[in-house]
C-alpha positions in Angstrom: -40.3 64.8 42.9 -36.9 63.7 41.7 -34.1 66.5 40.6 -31.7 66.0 37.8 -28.0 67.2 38.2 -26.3 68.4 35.0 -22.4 69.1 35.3 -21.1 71.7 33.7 -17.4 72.2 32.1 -17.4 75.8 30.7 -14.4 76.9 30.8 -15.2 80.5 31.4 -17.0 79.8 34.3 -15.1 80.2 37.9 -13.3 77.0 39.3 -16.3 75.5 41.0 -18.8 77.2 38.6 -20.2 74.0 37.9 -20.2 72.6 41.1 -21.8 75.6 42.5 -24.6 75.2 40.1 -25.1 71.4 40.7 -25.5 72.3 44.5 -27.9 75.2 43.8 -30.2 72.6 42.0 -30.0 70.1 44.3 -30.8 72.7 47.7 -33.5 74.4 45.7 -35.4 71.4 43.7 -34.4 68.9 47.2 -37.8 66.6 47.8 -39.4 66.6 50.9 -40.1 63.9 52.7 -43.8 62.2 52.6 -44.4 60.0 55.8 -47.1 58.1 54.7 -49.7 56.9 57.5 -52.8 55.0 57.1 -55.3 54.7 60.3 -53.1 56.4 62.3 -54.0 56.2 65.7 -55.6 58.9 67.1 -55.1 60.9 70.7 -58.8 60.0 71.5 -58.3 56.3 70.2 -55.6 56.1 72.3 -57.5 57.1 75.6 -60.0 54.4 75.0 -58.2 51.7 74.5 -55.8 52.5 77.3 -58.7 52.6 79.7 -60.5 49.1 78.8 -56.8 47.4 78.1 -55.3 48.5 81.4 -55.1 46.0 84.5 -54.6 48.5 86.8 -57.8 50.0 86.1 -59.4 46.6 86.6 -57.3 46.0 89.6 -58.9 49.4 90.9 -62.6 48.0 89.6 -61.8 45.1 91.7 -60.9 47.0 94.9 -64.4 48.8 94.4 -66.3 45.3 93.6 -64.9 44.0 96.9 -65.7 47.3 99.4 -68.9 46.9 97.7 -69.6 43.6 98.9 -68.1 44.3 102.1 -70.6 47.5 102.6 -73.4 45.1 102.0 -72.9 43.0 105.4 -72.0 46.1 107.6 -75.3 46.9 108.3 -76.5 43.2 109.6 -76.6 41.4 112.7 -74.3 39.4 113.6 -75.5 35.8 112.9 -77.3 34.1 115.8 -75.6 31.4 117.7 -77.1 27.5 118.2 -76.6 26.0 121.5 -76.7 22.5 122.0 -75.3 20.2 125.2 -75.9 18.1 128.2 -75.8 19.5 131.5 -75.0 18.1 135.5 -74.4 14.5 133.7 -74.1 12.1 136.9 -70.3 10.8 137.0 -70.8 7.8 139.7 -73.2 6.3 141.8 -76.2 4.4 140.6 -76.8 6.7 137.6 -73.4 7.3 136.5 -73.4 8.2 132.8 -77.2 8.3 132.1 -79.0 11.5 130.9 -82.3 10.8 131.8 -82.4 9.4 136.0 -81.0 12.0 137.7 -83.7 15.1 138.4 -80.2 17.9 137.3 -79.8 16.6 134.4 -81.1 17.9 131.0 -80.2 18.0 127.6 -80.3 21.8 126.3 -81.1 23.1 123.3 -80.7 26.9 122.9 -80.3 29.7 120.5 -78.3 33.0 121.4 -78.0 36.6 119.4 -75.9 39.8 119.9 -77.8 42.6 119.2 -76.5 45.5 117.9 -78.8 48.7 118.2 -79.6 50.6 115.0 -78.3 53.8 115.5 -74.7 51.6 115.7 -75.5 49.6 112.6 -76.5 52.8 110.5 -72.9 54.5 111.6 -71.4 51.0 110.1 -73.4 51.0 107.4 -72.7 54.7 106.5 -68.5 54.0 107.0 -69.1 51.1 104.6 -70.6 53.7 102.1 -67.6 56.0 102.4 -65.0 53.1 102.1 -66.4 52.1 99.0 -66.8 55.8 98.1 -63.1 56.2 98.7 -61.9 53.0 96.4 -64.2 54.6 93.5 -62.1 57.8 94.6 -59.2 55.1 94.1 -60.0 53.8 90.8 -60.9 57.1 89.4 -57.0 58.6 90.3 -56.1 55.0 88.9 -58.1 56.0 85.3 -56.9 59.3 85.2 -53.0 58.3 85.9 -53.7 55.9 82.8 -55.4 58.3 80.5 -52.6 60.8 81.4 -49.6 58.5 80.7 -51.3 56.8 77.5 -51.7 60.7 76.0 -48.0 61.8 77.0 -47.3 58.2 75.3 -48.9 59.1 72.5 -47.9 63.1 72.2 -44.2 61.6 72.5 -44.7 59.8 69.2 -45.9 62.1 67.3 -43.3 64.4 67.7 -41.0 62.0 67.4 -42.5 61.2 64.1 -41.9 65.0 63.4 -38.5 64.9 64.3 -37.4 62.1 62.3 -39.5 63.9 59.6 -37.3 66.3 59.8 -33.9 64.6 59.8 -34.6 62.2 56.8 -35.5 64.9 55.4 -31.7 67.1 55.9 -30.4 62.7 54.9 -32.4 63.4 51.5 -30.8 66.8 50.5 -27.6 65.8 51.7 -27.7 62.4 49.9 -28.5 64.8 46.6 -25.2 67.6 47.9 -23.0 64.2 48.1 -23.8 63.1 44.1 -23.8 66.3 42.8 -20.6 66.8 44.4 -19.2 63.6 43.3 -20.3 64.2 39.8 -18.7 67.8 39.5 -15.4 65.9 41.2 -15.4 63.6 38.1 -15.7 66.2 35.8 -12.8 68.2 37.5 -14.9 70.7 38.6 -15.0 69.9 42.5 -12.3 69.4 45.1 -11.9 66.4 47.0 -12.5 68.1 50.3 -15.5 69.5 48.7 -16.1 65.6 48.6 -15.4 64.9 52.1 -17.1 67.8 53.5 -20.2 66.5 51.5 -19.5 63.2 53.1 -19.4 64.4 56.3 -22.4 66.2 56.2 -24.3 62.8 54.8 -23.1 60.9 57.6 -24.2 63.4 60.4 -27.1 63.2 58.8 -27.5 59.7 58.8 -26.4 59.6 62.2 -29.4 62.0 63.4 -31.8 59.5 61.4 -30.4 56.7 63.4 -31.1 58.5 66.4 -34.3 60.0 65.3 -35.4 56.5 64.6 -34.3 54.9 67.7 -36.7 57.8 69.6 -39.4 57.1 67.5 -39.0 53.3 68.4 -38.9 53.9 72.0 -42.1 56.3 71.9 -43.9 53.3 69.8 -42.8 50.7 72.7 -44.5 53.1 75.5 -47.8 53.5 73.8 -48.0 49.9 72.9 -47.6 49.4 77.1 -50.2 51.8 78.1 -52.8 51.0 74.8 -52.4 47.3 74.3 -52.2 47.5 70.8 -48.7 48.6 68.4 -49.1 51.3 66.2 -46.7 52.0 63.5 -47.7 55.3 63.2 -50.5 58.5 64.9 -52.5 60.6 63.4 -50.5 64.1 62.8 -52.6 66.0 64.4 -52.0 67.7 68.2 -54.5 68.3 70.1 -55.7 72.4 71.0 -53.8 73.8 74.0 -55.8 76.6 74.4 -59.0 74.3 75.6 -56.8 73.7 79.0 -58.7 73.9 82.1 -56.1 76.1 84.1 -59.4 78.6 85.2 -61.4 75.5 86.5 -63.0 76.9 89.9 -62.4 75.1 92.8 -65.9 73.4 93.0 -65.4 72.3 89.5 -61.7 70.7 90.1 -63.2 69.0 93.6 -65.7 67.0 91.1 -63.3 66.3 88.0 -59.5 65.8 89.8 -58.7 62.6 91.3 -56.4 63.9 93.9 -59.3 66.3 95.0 -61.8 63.5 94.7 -59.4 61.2 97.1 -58.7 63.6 99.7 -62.3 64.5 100.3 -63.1 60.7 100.3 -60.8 60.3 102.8 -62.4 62.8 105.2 -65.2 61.5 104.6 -64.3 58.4 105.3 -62.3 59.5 108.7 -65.5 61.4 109.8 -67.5 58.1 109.7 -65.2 56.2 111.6 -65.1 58.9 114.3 -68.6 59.1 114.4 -69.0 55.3 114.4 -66.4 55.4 117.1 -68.8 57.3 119.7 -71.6 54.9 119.1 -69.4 51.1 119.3 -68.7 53.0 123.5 -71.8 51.4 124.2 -72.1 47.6 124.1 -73.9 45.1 122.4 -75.7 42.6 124.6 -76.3 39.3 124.1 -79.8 37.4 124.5 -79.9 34.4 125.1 -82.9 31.5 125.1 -82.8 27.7 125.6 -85.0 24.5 126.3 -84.0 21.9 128.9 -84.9 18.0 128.5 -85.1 16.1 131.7 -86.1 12.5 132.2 -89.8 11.4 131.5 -90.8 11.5 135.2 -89.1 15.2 135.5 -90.7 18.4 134.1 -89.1 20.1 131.4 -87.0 23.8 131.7 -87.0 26.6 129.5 -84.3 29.3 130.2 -83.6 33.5 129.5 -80.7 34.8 130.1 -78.9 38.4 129.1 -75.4 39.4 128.8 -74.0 42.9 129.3 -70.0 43.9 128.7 -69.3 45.9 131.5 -66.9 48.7 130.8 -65.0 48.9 133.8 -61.9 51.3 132.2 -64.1 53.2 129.3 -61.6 56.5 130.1 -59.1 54.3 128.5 -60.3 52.0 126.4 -63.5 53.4 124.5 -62.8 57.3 124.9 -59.5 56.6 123.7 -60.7 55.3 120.4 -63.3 58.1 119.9 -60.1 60.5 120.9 -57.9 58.5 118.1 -60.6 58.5 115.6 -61.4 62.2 115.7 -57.8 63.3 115.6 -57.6 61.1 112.0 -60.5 63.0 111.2 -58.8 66.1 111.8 -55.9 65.0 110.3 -58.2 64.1 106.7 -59.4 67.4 107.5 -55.8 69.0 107.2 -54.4 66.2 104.3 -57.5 67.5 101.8 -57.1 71.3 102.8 -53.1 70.6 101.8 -54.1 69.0 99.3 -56.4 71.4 97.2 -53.6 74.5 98.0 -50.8 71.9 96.2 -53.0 70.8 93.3 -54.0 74.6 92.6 -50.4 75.8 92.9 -49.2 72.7 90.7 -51.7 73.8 87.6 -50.9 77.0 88.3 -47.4 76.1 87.5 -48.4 74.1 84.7 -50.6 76.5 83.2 -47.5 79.4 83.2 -45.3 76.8 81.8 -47.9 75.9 78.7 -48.3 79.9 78.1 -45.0 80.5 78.4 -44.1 77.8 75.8 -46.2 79.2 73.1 -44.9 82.3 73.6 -41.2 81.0 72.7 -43.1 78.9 70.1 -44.7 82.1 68.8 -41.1 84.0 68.4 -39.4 80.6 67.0 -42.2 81.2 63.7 -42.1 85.2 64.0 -38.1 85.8 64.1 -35.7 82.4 64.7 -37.0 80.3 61.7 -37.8 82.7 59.3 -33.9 84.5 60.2 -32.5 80.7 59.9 -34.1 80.4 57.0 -32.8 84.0 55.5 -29.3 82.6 56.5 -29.8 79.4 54.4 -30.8 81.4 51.4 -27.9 84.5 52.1 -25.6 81.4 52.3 -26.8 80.0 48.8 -26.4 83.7 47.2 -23.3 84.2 48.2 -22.1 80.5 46.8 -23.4 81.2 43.7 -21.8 84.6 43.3 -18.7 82.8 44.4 -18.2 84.9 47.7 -18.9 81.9 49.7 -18.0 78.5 50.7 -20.2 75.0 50.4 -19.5 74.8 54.1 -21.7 77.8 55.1 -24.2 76.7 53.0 -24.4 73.4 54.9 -24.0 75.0 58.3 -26.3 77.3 57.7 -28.6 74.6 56.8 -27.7 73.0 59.7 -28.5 75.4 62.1 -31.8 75.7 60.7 -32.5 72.3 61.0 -31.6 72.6 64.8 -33.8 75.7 64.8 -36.8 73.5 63.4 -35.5 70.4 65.8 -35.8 73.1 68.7 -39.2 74.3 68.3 -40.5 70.4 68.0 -39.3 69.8 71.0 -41.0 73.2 72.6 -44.2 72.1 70.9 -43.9 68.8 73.0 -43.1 70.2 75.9 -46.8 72.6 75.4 -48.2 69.3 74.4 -47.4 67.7 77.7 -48.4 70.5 79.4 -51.5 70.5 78.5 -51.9 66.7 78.9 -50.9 67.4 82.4 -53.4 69.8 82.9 -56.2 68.1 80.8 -56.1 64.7 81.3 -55.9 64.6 84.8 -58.8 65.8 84.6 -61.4 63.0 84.5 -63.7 62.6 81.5 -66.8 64.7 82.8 -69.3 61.8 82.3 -67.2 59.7 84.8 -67.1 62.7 87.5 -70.9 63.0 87.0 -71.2 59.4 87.5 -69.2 59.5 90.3 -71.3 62.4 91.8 -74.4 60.8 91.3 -72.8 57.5 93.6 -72.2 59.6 96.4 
């Protein structure tokens, strides 16, 4: 909507009767400003391609692949062993070097296995389940961190967008104060430090674009790191604080947080290894069988044979292991129980923080804006009645515009807060997933 500025040069009229009518025009009929945005990237857009573009969730899928394949051998035997050799070779005399004329000598072929019972392989097999239960713990802390940054990425430019909204939009009206002004000057009917305040007032103006701008620029940079993908601009549209999860129940925010999920996958983990601990005190022995080849007028061997370690020091060898590996488990035990207090006091925290800032959002609509506003239009009044000066019309303007800047930034602040609280949280498909792996 464009606004036309008519000087006037009646000489009835006060000194700046004119140039207090230009001004009226342009602060009343003043276009706002249209930021145009087509496909705007969406909050939920965002999420997704964050979790397939970033490489530390793939990094975290590897760690799983890898424990996986691990937990696949820790159940088996270990491979048998082949035995081959000559034994009691003659090394002078008539039948120095041969293998076949001397009654002790025989060529041996054997085979030899460790055997490890199944009660031990079943605790291996079962730690090998929890380490890879604790990498998907891993990867799961690894999605949420990137779901979490990628949102605060993409709350930040959006009310960045807002903010410079609202800056080009003071440059636009005080463009419009600067040419009526200028006008009015020409006509003799404004002052040249009507001019320069008007000037001023244009370039502070500008300068807050420029800044506004550079924000907005840095806010489009970090979302283009976390979602792969530049965006020039996201959807308007913030995302409903009041759906936070700050009354999840403590079995609910075990299944869904990542810090929950990793701390109990860590005791879990530690309780295997103690247990496994208690059954690697007793050895594996070894069995061993073997055929002997002796010369054509000797008879052939066969041989059995058993080997047992003998734990000679087990007080300070094995018991100390089962002693160390129950006091991590205790110490998993402790971590997770720390762990749940600090995660419940955090969202706590977070939870007063997010109601507290839409209470001070609440009073900025109910009271500050609407009195700012009342200031800009007393301002105005008393301008055009000639009881007032152009420069309280443009601070009053001002302050409203810091007024409206300030309540942006408490909206992003209640944003955040609630990404904090929400997308930590992993998607409930992934924690029922996870749930169903255990």
């Amino acid at each position: 909507m464009s606004t036309l500025y008519i000087p006037f040069a009646d000489a009835d009229r006060p000194r700046h009767g004119g140039l207090r009518l230009a001004l009226l025009a342009a602060l009343c009929c003043a276009s706002t400003l249209a930021f145009g945005q087509a496909a705007n990237l969406t909050l939920d857009e965002a999420l997704r391609l964050a979790s397939r573009a970033s490489a530390a969730s793939r990094a975290a899928q590897a760690s799983v692949q890898a424990s996986t394949e691990a937990a696949a051998r820790a159940g088996q035997l270990p491979d048998p062993m082949l035995k081959l050799g000559i034994d009691n070779v003659p090394l002078s005399g008539p039948d120095q070097f041969s293998t076949t004329a001397d009654f002790m000598t025989m060529r041996k072929l054997g085979i030899e296995q460790q055997w490890v019972s199944a009660d031990k392989r079943a605790a291996r097999q079962l730690r090998a389940s929890r380490a890879v239960e604790a990498e998907q713990g891993a990867q799961l802390d690894t999605v949420a961190k990137v779901r979490a940054e990628a949102g605060k990425a993409w709350l930040s430019m959006l009310y960045a967008q807002r903010g410079l909204r609202l800056v080009r939009q003071l440059e636009q009206e005080t463009d419009a104060d600067l040419r009526a002004v200028r006008a009015s000057h020409r006509g003799a009917q404004a002052t040249a430090a009507d001019v320069l305040q008007a000037q001023l007032e244009q370039a502070q103006a500008s300068d807050d674009t420029r800044r506004a701008e550079l924000a907005l620029q840095a806010a489009r940079i970090t979302l283009a790191r976390w979602t792969g993908v530049r965006a020039d601009a996201v959807a308007d549209a913030a995302p409903q604080w009041s759906t936070h999860s700050a009354t999840t129940t403590e079995a609910a925010l075990e299944r869904r947080h990542p810090t929950a999920i990793a701390a109990q996958r860590a005791l879990a983990l530690a309780d295997a290894d103690a247990a496994l601990s208690v059954r690697e005190r007793s050895p594996d022995w070894t069995f061993e069988a073997g055929f002997s080849q002796r010369g054509s007028q000797y008879a052939n061997m066969f041989s059995f044979g058993v080997s047992i370690p003998l734990t000679v020091n087990r007080g300070q060898r094995q018991d100390r292991e089962v002693a160390e590996k129950s006091a991590m488990a205790t110490r998993a035990r402790l971590l997770r129980d720390d762990a749940l207090l600090e995660l419940r006091a955090q969202r706590d925290t977070m939870a007063l923080e997010l109601d507290n800032t839409r209470q001070r959002i609440a009073q900025y609509d109910a009271d500050l804006l609407p009195l700012a506003r009342e200031q800009v239009e007393l301002a105005t009044a008393a301008y055009r009645s000639g009881a007032g000066s152009l420069s309280a019309i443009f601070k009053a303007r001002r302050t409203l515009l810091e007024k409206q800047l300030q309540r942006n930034d408490l909206e992003k602040q209640a944003a955040l807060a609630w990404a904090r609280l929400e997308l930590d949280l992993i998607p409930t498909d992934m924690a029922q997933a996870a749930g169903d792996a255990q």
